[in-house]
N, C-alpha and C positions, 0 to 999 in steps of 0.2 A: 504493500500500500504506500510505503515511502518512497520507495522509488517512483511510483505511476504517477503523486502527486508531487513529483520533482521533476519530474518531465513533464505535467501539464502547467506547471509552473513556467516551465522554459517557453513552453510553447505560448502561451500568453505573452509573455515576455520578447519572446520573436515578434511577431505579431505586433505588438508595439510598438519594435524599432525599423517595422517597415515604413518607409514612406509613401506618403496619399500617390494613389496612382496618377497618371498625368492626367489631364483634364484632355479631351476631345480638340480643343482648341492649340492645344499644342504646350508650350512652355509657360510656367507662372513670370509673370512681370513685375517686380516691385521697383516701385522707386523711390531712392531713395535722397531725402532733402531738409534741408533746415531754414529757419528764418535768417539766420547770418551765417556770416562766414567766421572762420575757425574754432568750429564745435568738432572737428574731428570725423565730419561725413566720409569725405572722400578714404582715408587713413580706416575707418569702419567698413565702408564698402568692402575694398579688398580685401580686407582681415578678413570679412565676412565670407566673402568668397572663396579663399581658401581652405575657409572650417566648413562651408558646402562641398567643398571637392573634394576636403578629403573625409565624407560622408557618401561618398560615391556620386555625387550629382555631377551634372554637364554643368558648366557655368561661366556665363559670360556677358560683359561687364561691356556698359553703352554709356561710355565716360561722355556725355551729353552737359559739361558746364562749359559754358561760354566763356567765361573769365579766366576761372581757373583751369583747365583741364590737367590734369596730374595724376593718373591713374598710372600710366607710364611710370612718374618717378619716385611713385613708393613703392611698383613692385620694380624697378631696377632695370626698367625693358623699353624702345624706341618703337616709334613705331614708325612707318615708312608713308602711310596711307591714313585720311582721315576719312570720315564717311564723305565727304562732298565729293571724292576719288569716285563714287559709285555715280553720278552724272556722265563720266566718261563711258560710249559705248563699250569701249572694251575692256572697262575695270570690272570684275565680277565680285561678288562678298568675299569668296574664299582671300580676293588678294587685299582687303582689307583688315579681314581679323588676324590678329596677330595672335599665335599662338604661345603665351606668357609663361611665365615661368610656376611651378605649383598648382599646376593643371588650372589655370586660370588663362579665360580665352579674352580678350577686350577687343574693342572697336574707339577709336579713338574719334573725338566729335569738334570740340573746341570751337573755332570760328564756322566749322564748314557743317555745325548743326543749323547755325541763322541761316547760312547761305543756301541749305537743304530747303528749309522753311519759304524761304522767300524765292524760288523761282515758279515759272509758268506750270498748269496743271497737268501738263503731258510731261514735263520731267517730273514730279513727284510723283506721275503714278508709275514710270522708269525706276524711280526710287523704292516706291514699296513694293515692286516687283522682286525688285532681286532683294531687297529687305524680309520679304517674306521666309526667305529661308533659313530664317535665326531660328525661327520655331524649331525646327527638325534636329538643329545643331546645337541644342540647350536642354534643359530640363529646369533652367530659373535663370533668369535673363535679370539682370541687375540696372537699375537707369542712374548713375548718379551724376543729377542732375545740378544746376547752380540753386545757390541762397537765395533767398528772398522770394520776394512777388513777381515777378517779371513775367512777361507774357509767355515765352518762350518756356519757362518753369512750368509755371501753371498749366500749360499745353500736358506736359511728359508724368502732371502726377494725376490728373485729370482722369490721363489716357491709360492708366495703368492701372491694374487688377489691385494691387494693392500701396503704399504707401505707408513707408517708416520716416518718422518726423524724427531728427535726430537735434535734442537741446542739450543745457548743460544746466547746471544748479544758479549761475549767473544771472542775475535779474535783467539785463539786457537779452541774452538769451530766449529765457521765458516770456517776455514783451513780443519778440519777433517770431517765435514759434505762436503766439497766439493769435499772429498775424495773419501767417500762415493759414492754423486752424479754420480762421474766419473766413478768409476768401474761400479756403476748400469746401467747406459747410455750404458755402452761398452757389458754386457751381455744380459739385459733386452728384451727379445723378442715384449713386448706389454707393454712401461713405464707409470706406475701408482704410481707416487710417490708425496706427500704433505708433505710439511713442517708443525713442531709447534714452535712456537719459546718459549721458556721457559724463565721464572724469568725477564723479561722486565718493566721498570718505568713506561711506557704509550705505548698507540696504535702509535703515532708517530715513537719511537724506531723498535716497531716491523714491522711497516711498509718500515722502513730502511733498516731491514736488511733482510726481505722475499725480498724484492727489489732486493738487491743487489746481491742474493744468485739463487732468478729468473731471471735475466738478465744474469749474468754469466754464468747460466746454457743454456740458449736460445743460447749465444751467442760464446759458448767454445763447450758445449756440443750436442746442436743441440737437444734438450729436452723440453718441458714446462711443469715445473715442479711450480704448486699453491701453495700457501697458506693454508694450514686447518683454523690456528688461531694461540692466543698466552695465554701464561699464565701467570698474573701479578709475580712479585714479593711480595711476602705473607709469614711474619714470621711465619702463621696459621701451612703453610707447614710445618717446623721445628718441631716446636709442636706438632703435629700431628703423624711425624715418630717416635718420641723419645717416643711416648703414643701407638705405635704399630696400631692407629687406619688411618682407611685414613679420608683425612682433608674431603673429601664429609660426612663426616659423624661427625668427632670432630667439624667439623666447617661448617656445611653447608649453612653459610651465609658469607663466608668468600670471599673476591676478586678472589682468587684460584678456587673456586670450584666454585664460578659463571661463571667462565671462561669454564673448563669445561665440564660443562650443556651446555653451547654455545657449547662446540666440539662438544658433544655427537648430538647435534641438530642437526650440520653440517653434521657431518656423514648421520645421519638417513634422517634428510628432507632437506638437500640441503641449508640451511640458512645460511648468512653472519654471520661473529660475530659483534654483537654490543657493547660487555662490557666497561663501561668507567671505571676509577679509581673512579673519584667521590672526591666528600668530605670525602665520609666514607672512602674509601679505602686511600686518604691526610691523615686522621687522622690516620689509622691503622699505616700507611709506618713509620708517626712521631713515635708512640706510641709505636712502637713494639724495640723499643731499652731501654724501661724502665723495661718491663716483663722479 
């Protein structure tokens, strides 16, 4: 009887760690965005992506910020082609995605997302012709898009299945993610939007301020808008962009990228985060002002 109900244990437990099958429609789309700039989206994207790949998923990265694009230079890779390359007849997808380092694919966007945008309706339907073939080459298609309001933003989280709002504990932060919130509230035809809170001391914090940024949403915007998770505060981080490498991988035992693994879990099967700081992560927080 021990045994039978340690194998039906397991199998439960399997069963769990499968992920949702793919939807009929092809690849899941998130996009991912904040109300300003340097909350740590872009540096989260790819971290993210990597704790998806190495979960077995396809995954790949439609660095779509105007301003900034840098998906390149946290994972340490060039890319040759941006998507406006795909206007040329003879440029195909394949010779834009660049095939990145950590089983992470990207497409690089930067000025030549506007200039996608803005020409005549016979090249953009050239566009999402050969665009259409990311579905097939993916299993979760990542958008990370620019900060703020812009039309161009609002277009890519709109458009997307879902949408992770990335703030930080910073009352300017919070101000512009509620910014956000609001305009998405007011266009949103079906609201699918999660918070992550970034660079937080403990789960208490983070549970402050998902709190206060949920109920204000419930209660202004008429929305209910969850929690994904949060991401400690980890000088691993720092270290990690400055060595071009993502910390899931310069430090993949670090509080950051425990964290995470947690998202990526969320994502795929549905689980709460647990991560605590711990002792290890007390001693990192101390430690990390003498490195």
């Amino acid at each position: 009887m021990a045994d039978q109900a340690t194998r039906l244990r397991q199998l439960v437990d399997d069963q769990k760690e499968t992920p949702p099958a793919r939807m009929p429609g092809g690849a899941r789309v998130i996009a991912i965005t904040s109300g300003k700039g340097g909350v740590g989206k872009t540096n989260l994207t790819v971290n993210l992506a990597v704790a998806l790949s190495q979960r077995g998923q396809r995954v790949l990265i439609i660095d779509a910020d105007l301003g900034m694009a840098n998906v390149d230079v946290v994972l340490g890779s060039r890319a040759a082609h941006t998507l406006s390359d795909l206007l040329q007849p003879q440029v195909q997808l394949t010779d834009i995605i660049v095939q990145g380092p950590y089983g992470v694919n990207y497409i690089s966007g930067g000025s030549g997302i506007e200039k996608a945008l803005s020409i005549a309706q016979a090249g953009r339907q050239q566009l999402m012709q050969k665009l259409a073939a990311c579905s097939s080459l993916a299993d979760v298609i990542l958008v990370d898009t620019g900060a703020g309001l812009g039309h161009t933003v609002m277009d890519f989280i709109l458009a997307a299945d879902e949408v992770l709002l990335v703030t930080t504990p910073e009352p300017t932060s919070l101000t512009d993610a509620y910014a956000v919130m609001k305009a998405y509230s007011m266009y949103a035809q079906q609201a699918n939007m999660q918070l992550i809170i970034n660079r937080v001391y403990d789960v208490e914090e983070s549970s402050e301020v998902a709190g206060k940024l949920t109920q204000t949403a419930q209660r202004f915007l008429n929305i209910d808008i969850s929690c994904l998770g949060y991401i400690f505060d980890d000088h691993m981080v720092r270290k990690s962009v400055r060595r071009q490498i993502p910390f899931m991988v310069a430090a993949p035992d670090s509080m950051a990228a425990q964290c995470v693994k947690a998202l990526a879990d969320s994502l795929l099967y549905g689980r709460a985060m647990s991560v605590k700081r711990g002792w290890r992560g007390f001693l990192q927080q101390i430690f990390q002002f003498s490195r």
